[in-house]
N, C-alpha and C positions, 0 to 999 in steps of 0.2 A: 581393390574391390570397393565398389560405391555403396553402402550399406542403404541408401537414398533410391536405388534403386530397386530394391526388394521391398514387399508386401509384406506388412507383419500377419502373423498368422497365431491365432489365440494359446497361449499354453495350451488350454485342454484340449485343443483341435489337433496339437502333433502327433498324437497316437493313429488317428485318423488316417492323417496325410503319410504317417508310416505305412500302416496298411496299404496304401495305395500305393506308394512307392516300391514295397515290396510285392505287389501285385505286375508294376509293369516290371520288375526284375526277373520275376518268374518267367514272363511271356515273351522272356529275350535273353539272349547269349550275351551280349554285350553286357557291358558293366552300367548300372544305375548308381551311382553313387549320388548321395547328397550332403550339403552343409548345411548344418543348423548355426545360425550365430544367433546373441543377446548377448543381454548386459551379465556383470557377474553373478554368480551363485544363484541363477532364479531357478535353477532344477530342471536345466537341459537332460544332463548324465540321467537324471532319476528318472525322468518319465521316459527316456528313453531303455532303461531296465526294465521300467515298471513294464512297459508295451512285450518287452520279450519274455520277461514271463510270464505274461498274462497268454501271451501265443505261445509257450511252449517250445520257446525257439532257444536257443542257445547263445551266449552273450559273452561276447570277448572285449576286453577294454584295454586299451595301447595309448600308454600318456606317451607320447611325441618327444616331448621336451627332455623327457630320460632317455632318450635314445639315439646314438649314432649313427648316420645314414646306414652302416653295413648293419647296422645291429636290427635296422625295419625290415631291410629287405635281404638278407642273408652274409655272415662272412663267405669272404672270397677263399679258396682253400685248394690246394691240388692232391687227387688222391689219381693213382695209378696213370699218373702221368698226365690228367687233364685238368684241367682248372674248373672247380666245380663251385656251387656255390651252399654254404649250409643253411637248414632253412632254420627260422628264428622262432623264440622260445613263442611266439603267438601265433606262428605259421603252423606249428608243429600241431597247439589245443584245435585250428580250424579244420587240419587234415583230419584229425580223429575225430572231430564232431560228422564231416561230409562223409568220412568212411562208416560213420554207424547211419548215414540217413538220415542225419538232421539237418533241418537250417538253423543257421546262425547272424547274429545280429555282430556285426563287428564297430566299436564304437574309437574313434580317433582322438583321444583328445589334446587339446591344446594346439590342432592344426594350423589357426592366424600364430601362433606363439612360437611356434617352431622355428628351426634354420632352416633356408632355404634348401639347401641339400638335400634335410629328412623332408620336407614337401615335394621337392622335386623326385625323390626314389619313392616316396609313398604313390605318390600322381602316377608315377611309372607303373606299379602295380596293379594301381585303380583301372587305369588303362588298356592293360595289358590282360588284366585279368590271370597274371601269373604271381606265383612267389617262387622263388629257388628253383624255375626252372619247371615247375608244378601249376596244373589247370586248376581254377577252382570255378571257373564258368558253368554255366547251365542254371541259373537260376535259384540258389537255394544259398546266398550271402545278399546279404544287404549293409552298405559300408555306409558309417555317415559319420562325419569329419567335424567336429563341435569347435568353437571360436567364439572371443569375443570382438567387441569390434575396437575401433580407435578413439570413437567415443567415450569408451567406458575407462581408458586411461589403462589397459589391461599390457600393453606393452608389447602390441602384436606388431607381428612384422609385414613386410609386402609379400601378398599371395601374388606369383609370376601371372599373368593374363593367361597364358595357355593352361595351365592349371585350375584356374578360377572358372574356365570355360568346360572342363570335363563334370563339373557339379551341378545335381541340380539345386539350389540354394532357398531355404526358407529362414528370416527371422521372425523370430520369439520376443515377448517382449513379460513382466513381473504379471506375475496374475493371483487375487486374493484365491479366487474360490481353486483353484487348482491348486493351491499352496495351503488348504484348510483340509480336503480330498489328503493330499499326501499324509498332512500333519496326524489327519485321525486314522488312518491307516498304520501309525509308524509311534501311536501312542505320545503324542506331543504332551507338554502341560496343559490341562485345561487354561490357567491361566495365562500362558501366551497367546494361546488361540483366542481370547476374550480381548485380550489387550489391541489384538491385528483387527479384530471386529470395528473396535473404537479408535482405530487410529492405523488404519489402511497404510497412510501414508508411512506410515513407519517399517514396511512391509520391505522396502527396499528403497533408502535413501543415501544416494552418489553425488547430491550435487554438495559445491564448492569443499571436496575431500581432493586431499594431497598428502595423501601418504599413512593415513590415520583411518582407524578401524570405523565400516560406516557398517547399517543395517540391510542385510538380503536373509533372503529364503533359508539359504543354509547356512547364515550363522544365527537365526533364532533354531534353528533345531540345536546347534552348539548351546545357545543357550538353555531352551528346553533341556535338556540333557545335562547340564550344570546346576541347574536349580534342581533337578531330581535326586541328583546328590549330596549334594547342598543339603535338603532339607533331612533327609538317611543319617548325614553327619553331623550337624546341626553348627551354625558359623554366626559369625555377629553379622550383622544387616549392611555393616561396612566394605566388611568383606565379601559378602555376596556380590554388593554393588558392584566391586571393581572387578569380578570376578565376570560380571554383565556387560559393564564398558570392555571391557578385554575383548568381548565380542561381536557389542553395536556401535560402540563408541560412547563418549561419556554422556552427551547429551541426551539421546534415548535411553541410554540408562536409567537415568536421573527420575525419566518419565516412568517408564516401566517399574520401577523400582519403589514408585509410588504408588502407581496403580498395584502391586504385586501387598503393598501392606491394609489397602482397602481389600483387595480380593480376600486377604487371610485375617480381616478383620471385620468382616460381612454386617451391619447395622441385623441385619435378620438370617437367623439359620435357615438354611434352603430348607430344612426338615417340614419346620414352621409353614414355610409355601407348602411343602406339597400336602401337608394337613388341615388349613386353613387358608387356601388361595383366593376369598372371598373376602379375609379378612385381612390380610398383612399387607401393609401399606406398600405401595408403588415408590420408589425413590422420583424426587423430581424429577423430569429429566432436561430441563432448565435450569438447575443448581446442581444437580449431583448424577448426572450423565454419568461420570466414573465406575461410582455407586450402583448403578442400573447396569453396565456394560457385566461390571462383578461378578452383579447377583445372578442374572441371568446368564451368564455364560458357565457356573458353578452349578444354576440349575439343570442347562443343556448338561453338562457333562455326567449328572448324576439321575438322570429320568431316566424309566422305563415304561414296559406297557403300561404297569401297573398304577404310577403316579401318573401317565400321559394325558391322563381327564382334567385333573389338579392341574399341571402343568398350562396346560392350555386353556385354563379360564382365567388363572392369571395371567398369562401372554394377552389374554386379549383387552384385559383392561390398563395392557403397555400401548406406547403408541408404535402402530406400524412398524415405520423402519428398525424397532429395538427388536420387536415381538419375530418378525419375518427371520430376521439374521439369529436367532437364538434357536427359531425349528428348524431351521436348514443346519443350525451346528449339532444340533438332537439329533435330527434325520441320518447325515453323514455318518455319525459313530453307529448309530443303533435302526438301520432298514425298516424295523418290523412296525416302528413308529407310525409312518405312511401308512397304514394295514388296519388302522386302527380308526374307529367313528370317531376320538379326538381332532385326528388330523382331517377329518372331512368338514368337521365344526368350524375348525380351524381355515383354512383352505375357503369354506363360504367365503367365511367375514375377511378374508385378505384377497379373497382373486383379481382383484383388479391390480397387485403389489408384490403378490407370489409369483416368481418365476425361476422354475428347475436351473440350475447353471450348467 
């Protein structure tokens, strides 16, 4: 499969194009199936959860790679003298989900990673629209086959052409704001989410790795997740660190791990802003960028209605692109922000820079 030949299609758009694809599945017997590919860990799997339960659908997940052709699509088995086939431990959750009346989202993973075999008896299914000899047509499954590509050093294999042709195929490509969306849904660090602010790039970095831990989507939730421990337990700062490379690798560690001792050592208590945001100085952000990403991403994650006025008089005497990315990381945790004559204040004086993602 030519991955060259496929359109990239935005993170936060695939929920979308899910919808619609489960829309032409409904309005046909046939099988719709699709593949999502991208790079590693940028949170195919998740948003594709996120979408089923947010519809209320029901969500089956089959990693590929654990599994022997007979073990996808049923053992072979003879009972009363016929050769029958038994149906498999994920066939078994799809018939109980169809027999009460639900749809369900069935998700494939590691489909480029697989052997050829379990492609080929999956593909047969897809096709088929059968398991163990069982209908599950009419509209109410939507299958979609997740992969990374050859680019990404993911170690995938050849998808057969006739195979590659029963899909309809979308790739995905890393994306901030939809990996900020999951983050504060899923109670990340503030202070990771401050850090991805200021240095995007570190969001998801593969190039010139061979074999050595790089940074994506889901290994700062690893990290996130490490440092909340971390600090519960409390550790030397050495030990944190490699506890960070473990999961981006050492050179963004290094970085993060310095930003992480500005964030926890703030030149001024957010407190301070939101009681005197007229008076507490603005960090450079010519020399001390770091120091601004900090402060304000510590304020985003601690404002509410009530400081929202404070908050955003100090935002406005940041410049722009600091002030914009610190209400949109406000807005994300806490809706009711929007709701409020701050952010209409606010909203004025940036409309020509403000834009919803």
């Amino acid at each position: 499969m030519n991955e060259q030949n496929i359109i990239n299609v935005p993170l936060a758009q695939l929920p979308v194009m899910l919808d619609l694809e489960f829309g032409v599945q409904e309005d046909s017997d046939k099988g719709n199936p699709i593949m999502v590919t991208g790079p590693v860990g940028v949170g195919k799997s998740s948003i594709q959860e996120q979408f089923a339960i947010a519809n209320d659908y029901e969500c089956i997940i089959v990693n590929l790679v654990d599994y022997l052709p007979s073990e996808v699509s049923g053992w072979v088995t003879e009972k009363d003298g016929e050769v029958v086939k038994l149906l498999p431990d994920w066939g078994k959750r799809l018939f109980d989900h169809l027999s009460n009346d639900r749809k369900v989202v069935v998700i494939l993973e590691e489909f480029a990673q697989a052997d050829e075999d379990v492609q080929r008896n999956t593909s047969q299914i897809i096709h088929d629209q059968r398991l163990a000899g069982r209908s599950f047509s009419g509209g109410n499954v939507l299958i979609i086959a997740n992969g990374n590509r050859r680019e990404d050093k993911a170690a995938v294999n050849r998808i057969p052409e006739h195979i590659v042709s029963r899909f309809s195929h979308y790739n995905v490509d890393v994306d901030l704001e939809t990996t900020i969306d999951y983050a504060v849904a899923n109670d990340w660090r503030p202070e990771v989410m401050a850090f991805l602010r200021w240095h995007p790039e570190a969001l998801h970095d593969h190039k010139d790795r061979d074999g050595t831990q790089f940074p994506t989507p889901r290994a700062w939730e690893k990290v996130s997740n490490f440092i909340e421990v971390a600090l519960k337990v409390g550790i030397e700062p050495a030990l944190e660190r490699a506890g960070i490379a473990g999961r981006i690798g050492a050179g963004w560690a290094t970085q993060f791990s310095g930003f992480l001792k500005i964030f926890r050592n703030l030149p001024v208590n957010p407190a301070e802003v939101f009681a005197n945001p007229e008076g507490v100085d603005v960090p450079d952000p010519a020399t001390k960028a770091d120091v601004l990403w900090a402060l304000l991403g510590s304020l985003a994650h601690q404002v509410d209605k009530k400081t929202c006025a404070a908050f955003v008089t100090y935002l406005l005497r940041c410049p722009p692109e600091f002030a914009v990315c610190a209400f949109k990381q406000a807005h994300k945790r806490d809706g009711e922000l929007k709701k409020t004559e701050a952010f209409t204040k606010f909203y004025v004086a940036n409309e020509d820079v403000y834009h919803d993602d």
